[in-house]
C-alpha positions as a LaTeX table, in Angstrom:
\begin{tabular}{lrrr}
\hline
Residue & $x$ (\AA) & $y$ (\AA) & $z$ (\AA) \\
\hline
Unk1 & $-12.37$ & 11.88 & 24.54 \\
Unk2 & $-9.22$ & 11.24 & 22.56 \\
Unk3 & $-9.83$ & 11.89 & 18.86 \\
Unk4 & $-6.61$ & 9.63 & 18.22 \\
Unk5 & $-9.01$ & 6.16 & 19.00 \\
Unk6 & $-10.94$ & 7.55 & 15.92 \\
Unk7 & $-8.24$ & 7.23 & 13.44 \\
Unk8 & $-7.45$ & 3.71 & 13.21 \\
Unk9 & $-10.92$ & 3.28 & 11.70 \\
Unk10 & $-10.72$ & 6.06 & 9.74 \\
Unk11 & $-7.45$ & 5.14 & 7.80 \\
Unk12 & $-9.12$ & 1.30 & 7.40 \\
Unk13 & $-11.84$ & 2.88 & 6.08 \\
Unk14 & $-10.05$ & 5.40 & 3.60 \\
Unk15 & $-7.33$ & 2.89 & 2.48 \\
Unk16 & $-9.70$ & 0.03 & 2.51 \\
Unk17 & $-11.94$ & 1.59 & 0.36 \\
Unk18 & $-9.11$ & 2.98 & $-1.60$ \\
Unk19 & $-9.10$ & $-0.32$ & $-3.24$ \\
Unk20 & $-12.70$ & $-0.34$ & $-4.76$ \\
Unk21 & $-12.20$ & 3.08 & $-5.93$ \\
Unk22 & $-9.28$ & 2.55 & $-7.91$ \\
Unk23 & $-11.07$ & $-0.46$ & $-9.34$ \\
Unk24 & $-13.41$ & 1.59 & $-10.52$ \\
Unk25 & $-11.01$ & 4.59 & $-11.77$ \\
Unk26 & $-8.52$ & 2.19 & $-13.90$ \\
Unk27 & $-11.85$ & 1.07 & $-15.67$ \\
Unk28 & $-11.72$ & 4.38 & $-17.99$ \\
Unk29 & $-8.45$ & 6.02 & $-16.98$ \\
Unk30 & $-5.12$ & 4.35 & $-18.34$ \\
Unk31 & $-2.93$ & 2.97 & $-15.24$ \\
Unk32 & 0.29 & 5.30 & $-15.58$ \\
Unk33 & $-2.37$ & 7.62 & $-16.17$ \\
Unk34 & $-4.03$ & 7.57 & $-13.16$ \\
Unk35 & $-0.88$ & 7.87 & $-10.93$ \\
Unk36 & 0.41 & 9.92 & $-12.04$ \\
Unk37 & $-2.36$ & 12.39 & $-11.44$ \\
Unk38 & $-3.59$ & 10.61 & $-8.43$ \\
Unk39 & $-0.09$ & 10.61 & $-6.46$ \\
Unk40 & 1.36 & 14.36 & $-7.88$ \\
Unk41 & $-1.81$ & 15.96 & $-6.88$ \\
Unk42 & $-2.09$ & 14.13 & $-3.27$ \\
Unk43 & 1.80 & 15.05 & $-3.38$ \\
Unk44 & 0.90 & 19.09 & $-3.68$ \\
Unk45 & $-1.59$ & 18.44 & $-1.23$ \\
Unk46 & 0.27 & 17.34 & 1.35 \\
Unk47 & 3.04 & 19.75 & 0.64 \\
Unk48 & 0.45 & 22.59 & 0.71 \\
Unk49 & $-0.76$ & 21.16 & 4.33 \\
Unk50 & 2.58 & 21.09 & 5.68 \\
Unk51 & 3.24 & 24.89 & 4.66 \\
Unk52 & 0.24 & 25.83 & 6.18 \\
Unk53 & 1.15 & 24.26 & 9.70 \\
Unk54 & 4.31 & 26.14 & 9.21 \\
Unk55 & 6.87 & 22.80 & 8.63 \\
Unk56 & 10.17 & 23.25 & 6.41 \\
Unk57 & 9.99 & 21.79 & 3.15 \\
Unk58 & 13.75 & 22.09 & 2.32 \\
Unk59 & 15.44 & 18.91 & 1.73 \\
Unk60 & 19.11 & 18.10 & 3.25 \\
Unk61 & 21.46 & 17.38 & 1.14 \\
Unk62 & 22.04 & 13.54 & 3.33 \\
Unk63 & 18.34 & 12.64 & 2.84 \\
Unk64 & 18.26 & 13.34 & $-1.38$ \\
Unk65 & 19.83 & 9.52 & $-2.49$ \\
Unk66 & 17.77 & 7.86 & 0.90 \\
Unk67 & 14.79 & 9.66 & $-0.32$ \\
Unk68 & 14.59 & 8.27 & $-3.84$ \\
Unk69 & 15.59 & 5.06 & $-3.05$ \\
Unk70 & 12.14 & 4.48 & $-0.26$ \\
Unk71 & 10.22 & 6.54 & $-2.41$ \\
Unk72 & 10.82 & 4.57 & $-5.97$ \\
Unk73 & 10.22 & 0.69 & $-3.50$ \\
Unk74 & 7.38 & 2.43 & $-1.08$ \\
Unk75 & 5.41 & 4.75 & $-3.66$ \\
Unk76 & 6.55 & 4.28 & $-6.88$ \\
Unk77 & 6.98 & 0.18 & $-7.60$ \\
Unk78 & 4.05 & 0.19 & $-4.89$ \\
Unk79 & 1.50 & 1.91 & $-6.33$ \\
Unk80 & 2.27 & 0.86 & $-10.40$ \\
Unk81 & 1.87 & $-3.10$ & $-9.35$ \\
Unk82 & $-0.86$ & $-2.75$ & $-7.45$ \\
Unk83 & $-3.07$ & $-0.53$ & $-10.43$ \\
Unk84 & $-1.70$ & $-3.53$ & $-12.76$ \\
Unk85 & $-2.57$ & $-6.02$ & $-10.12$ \\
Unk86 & $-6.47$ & $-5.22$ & $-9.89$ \\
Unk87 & $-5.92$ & $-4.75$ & $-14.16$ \\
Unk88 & $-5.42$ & $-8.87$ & $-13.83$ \\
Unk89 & $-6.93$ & $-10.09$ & $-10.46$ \\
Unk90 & $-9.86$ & $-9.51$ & $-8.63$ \\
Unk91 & $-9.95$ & $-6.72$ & $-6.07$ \\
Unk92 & $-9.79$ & $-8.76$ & $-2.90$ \\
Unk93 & $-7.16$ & $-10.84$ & $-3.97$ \\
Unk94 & $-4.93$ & $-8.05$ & $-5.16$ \\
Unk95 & $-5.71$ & $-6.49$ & $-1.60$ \\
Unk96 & $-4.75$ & $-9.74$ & 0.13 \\
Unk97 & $-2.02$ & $-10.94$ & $-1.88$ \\
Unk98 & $-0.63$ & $-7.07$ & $-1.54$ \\
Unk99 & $-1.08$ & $-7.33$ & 2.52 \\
Unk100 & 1.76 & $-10.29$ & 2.82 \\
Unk101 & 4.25 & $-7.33$ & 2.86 \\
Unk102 & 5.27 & $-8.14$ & 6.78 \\
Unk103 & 6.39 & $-11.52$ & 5.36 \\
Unk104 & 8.88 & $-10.58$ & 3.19 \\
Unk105 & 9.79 & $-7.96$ & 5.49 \\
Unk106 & 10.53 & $-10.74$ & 7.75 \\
Unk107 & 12.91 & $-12.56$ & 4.90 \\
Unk108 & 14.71 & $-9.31$ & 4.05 \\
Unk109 & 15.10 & $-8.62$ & 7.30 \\
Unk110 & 17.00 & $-11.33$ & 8.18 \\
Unk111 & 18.97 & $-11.63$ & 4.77 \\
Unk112 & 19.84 & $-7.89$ & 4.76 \\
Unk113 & 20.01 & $-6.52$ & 8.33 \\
Unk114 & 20.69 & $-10.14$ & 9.93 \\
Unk115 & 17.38 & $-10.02$ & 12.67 \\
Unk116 & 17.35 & $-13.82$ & 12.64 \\
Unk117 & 13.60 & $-14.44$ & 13.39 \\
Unk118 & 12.11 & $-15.60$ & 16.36 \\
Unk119 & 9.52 & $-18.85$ & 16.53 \\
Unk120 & 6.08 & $-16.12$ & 16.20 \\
Unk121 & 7.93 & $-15.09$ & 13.01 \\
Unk122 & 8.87 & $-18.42$ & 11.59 \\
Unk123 & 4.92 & $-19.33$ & 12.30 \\
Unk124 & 3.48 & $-16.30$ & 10.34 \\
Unk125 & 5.83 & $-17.57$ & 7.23 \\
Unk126 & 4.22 & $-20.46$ & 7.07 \\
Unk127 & 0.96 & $-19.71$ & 7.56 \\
Unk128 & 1.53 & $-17.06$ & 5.04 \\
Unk129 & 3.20 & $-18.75$ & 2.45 \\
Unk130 & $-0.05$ & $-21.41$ & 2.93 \\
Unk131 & $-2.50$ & $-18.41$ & 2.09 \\
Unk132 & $-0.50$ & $-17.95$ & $-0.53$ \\
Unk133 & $-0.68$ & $-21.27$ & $-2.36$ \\
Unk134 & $-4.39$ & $-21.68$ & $-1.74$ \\
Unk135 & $-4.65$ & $-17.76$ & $-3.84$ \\
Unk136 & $-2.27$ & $-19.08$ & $-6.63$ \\
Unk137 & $-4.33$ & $-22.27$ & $-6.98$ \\
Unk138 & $-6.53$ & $-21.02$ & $-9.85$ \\
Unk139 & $-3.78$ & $-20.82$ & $-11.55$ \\
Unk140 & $-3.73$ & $-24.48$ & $-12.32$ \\
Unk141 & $-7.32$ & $-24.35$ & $-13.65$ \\
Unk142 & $-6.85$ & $-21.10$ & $-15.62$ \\
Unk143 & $-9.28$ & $-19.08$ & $-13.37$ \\
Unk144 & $-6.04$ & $-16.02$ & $-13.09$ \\
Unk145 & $-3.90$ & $-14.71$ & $-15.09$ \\
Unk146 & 0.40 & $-15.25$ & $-13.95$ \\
Unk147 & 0.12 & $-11.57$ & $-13.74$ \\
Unk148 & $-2.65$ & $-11.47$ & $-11.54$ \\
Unk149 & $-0.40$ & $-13.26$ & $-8.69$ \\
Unk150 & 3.21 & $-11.96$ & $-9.88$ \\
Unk151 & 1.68 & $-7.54$ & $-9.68$ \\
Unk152 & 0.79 & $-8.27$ & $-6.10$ \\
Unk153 & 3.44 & $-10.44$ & $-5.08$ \\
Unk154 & 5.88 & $-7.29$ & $-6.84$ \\
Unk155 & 3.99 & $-4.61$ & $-4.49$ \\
Unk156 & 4.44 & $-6.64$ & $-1.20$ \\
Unk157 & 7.81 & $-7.00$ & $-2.18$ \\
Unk158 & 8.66 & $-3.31$ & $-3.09$ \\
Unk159 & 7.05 & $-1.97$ & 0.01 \\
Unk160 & 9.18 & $-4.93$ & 2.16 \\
Unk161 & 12.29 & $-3.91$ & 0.58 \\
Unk162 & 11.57 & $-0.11$ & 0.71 \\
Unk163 & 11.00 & $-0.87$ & 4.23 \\
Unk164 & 14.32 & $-2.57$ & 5.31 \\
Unk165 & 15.82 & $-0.21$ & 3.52 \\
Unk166 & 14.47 & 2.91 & 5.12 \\
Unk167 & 15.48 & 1.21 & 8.81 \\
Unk168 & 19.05 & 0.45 & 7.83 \\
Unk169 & 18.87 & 4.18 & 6.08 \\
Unk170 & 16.93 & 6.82 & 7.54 \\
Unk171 & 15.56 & 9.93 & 6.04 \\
Unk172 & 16.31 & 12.85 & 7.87 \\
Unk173 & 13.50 & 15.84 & 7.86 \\
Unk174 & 9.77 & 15.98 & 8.89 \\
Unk175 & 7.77 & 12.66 & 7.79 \\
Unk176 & 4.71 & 14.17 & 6.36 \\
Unk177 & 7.33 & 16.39 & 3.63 \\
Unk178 & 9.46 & 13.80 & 2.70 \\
Unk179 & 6.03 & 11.34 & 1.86 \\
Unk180 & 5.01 & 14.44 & $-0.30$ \\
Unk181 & 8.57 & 14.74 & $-1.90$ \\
Unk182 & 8.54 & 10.58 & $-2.48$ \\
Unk183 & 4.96 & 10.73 & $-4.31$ \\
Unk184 & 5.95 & 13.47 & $-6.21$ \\
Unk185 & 8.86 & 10.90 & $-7.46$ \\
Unk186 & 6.35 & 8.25 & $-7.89$ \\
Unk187 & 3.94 & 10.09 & $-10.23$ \\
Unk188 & 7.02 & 11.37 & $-12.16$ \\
Unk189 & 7.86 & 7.46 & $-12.66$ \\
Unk190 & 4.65 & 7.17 & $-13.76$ \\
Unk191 & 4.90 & 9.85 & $-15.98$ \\
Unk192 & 7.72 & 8.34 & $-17.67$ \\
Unk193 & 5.58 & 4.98 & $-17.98$ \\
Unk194 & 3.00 & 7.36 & $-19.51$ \\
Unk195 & 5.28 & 8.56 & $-22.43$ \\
Unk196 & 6.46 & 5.05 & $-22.93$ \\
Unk197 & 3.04 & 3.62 & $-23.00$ \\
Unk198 & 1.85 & 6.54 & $-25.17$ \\
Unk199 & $-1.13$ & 6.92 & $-22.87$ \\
Unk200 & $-4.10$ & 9.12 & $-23.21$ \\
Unk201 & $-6.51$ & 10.88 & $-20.62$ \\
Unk202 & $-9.99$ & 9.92 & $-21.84$ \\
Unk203 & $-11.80$ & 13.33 & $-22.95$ \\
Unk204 & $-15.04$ & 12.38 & $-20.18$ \\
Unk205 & $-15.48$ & 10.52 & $-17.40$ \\
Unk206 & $-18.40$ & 8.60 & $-15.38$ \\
Unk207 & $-19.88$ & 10.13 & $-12.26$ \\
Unk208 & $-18.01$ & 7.30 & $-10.58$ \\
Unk209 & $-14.96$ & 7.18 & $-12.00$ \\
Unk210 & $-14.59$ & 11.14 & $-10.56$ \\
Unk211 & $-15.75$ & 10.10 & $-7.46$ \\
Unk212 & $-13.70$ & 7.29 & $-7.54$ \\
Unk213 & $-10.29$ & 9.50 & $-8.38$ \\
Unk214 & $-11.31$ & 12.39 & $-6.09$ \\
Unk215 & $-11.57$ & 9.81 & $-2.88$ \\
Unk216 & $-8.47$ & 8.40 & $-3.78$ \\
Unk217 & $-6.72$ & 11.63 & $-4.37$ \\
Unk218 & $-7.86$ & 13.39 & $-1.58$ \\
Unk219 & $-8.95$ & 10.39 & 0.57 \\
Unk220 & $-7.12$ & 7.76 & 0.24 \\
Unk221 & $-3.71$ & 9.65 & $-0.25$ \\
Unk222 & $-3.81$ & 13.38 & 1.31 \\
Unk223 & $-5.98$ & 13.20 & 4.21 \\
Unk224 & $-5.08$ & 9.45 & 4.91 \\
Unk225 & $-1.38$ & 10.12 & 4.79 \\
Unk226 & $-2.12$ & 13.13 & 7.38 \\
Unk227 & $-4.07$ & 10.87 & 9.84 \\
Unk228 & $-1.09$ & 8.27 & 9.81 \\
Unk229 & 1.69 & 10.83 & 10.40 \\
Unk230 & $-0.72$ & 12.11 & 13.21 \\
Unk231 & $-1.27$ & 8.33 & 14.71 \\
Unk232 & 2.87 & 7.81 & 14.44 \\
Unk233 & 3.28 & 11.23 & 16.70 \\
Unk234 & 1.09 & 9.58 & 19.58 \\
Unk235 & 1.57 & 5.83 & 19.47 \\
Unk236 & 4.48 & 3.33 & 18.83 \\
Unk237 & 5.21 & 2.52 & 15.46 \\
Unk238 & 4.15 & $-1.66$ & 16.09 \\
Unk239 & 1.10 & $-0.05$ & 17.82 \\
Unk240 & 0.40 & 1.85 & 14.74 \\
Unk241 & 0.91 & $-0.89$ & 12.68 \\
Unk242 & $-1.54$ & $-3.20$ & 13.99 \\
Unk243 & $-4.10$ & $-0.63$ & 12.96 \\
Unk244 & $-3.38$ & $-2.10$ & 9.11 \\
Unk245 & $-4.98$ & $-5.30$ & 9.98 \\
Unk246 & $-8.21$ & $-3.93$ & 9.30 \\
Unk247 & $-7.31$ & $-2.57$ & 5.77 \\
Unk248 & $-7.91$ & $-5.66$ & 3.68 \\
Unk249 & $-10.78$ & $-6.96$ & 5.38 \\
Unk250 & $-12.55$ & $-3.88$ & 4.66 \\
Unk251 & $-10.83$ & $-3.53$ & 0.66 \\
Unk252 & $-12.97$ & $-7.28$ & 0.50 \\
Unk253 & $-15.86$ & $-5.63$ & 1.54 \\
Unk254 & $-15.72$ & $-2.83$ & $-0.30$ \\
Unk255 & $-14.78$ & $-4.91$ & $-3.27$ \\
Unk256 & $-18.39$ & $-7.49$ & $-2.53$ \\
Unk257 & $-20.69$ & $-4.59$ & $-1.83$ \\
Unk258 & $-19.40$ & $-1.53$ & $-4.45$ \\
Unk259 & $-17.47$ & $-3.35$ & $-7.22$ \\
Unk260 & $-19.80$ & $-6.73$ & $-6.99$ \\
Unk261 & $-17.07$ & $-9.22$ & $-6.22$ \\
Unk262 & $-18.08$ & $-12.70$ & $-5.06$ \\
Unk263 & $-14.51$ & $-14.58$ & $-4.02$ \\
Unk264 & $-14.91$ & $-18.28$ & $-3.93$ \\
Unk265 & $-15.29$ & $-20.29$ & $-0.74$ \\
Unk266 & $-11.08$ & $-21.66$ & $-1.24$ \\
Unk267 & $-10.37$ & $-17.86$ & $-1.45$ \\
Unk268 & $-11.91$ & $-17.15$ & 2.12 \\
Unk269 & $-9.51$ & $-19.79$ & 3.41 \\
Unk270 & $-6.81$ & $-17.95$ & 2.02 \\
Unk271 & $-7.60$ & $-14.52$ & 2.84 \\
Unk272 & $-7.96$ & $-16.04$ & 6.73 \\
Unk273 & $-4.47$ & $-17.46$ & 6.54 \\
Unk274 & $-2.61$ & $-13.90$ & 5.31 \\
Unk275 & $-4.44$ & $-11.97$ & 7.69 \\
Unk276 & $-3.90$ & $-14.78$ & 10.41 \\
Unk277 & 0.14 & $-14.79$ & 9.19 \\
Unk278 & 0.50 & $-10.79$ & 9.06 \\
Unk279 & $-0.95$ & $-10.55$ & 12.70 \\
Unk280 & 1.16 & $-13.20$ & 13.97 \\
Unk281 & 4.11 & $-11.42$ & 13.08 \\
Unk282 & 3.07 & $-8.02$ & 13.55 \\
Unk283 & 2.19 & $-9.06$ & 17.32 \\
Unk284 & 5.73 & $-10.97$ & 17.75 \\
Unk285 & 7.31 & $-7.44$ & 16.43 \\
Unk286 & 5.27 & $-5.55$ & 19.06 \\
Unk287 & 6.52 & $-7.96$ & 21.54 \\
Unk288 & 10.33 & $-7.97$ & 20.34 \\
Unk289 & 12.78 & $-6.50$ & 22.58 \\
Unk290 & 13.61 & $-3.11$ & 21.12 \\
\hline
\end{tabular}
């Protein structure tokens, strides 16, 4: 049997869950705090992995301004707005909101690279951009916070435009060294944000908050980022991609059954139509001509 049909549910499992568990971590650790731990330490681990398979870690000289580019949109910008994103929304709509990334990939797409897109595309926009609305509409009643839509909106964004970006420019060098190298950039950001913020690591944690920060260290970043790399090697990348589908349905679950979360009925409707608009135009990318 093919172990490779195993890690699909394995990565929407580990970053699924991801979500919950840095719910539950930002609850006692400060946010630039707990990056910039949680992304230098699954940075060494991955680095460490890749020595031990044997793969160069030197850098070329072509990939170092590519590099920091993707890794400040994909990692850094990323992984800040979504920790301030559950700090000012609930779990499952920071999750959601976060997952309309292929949307704007779509709209950067076709104002940077010029892919005009094609009907399939057009649809998930819409459909999307409905989701959306229906999200944002506590807004008007004072159920969210601005911040609780703009921090997720900012994270779809960032990865989008990191995204583009890394097609029309791409990094030279083994995948799995160069993630490692771009969150070690992200958690010095976030050291930086940590200074600035005059921050301070809280002298004892809960039980769950260090099981919460070791899944998501080791978890959710090292082992998960492994799996992925491992998935890319064997399947296309729009085959691969599909697998995300199943991350933010199980981030709501995890949100309802470990964090206690109870979205609204309207917020069901919306979560359908993101998840509804992100495989529609995942599905019309897997059936683009290449």
């Amino acid at each position: 049997m093919d172990p490779t049909r195993f890690i699909p549910f394995a990565l929407a499992v580990l970053w699924g869950l991801n979500w919950p568990a840095v719910k539950i971590a930002v609850s006692e650790v400060p946010p630039f705090t707990l990056r910039m731990i949680g992304l230098g330490a699954g940075a060494l681990l991955l680095l460490a992995f890749a020595a031990a398979r044997g793969r160069p870690l030197a850098i070329g000289r072509s990939s170092w301004v590519p590099l920091a580019i993707a890794g400040i949109f994909n990692i850094a910008v990323f992984n800040l707005a979504t920790v301030f994103a559950q700090l000012n929304t609930s779990t499952s709509r920071a999750a959601i909101l976060t997952f309309t990334t292929p949307l704007w990939a779509i709209l950067l797409a076709y104002l940077v690279l010029g892919e005009r897109p094609d009907r399939a595309r057009w649809t998930a926009l819409g459909i999307g951009m409905f989701g959306i609305a229906v999200l944002a509409l506590p807004l008007a009643t004072g159920g969210i916070t601005p911040l609780g839509i703009l921090f997720p909106m900012i994270a779809a964004v960032s990865w989008a435009a990191g995204s583009v970006y890394q097609k029309s420019h791409p990094i030279e060098g083994d995948r799995m060294v160069m993630t490692a190298y771009q969150l070690l950039l992200a958690s010095a950001v976030a050291g930086i944000g940590y200074l600035a913020a005059g921050e301070v690591m809280p002298r004892s944690l809960s039980t769950g908050a260090w099981v919460a920060i070791v899944f998501h260290v080791i978890g959710a970043t090292a082992l998960a980022y492994v799996l992925w790399f491992t998935l890319l090697a064997r399947v296309s990348v729009a085959a691969a991609s599909l697998t995300t589908l199943a991350i933010p349905v199980v981030g709501v679950v995890g949100a309802m059954t470990i964090v206690g979360e109870r979205p609204a009925a309207l917020d069901y409707v919306g979560f359908v139509a993101v998840l509804a608009a992100a495989g529609v135009s995942m599905l019309g990318s897997r059936s683009a001509p290449r």
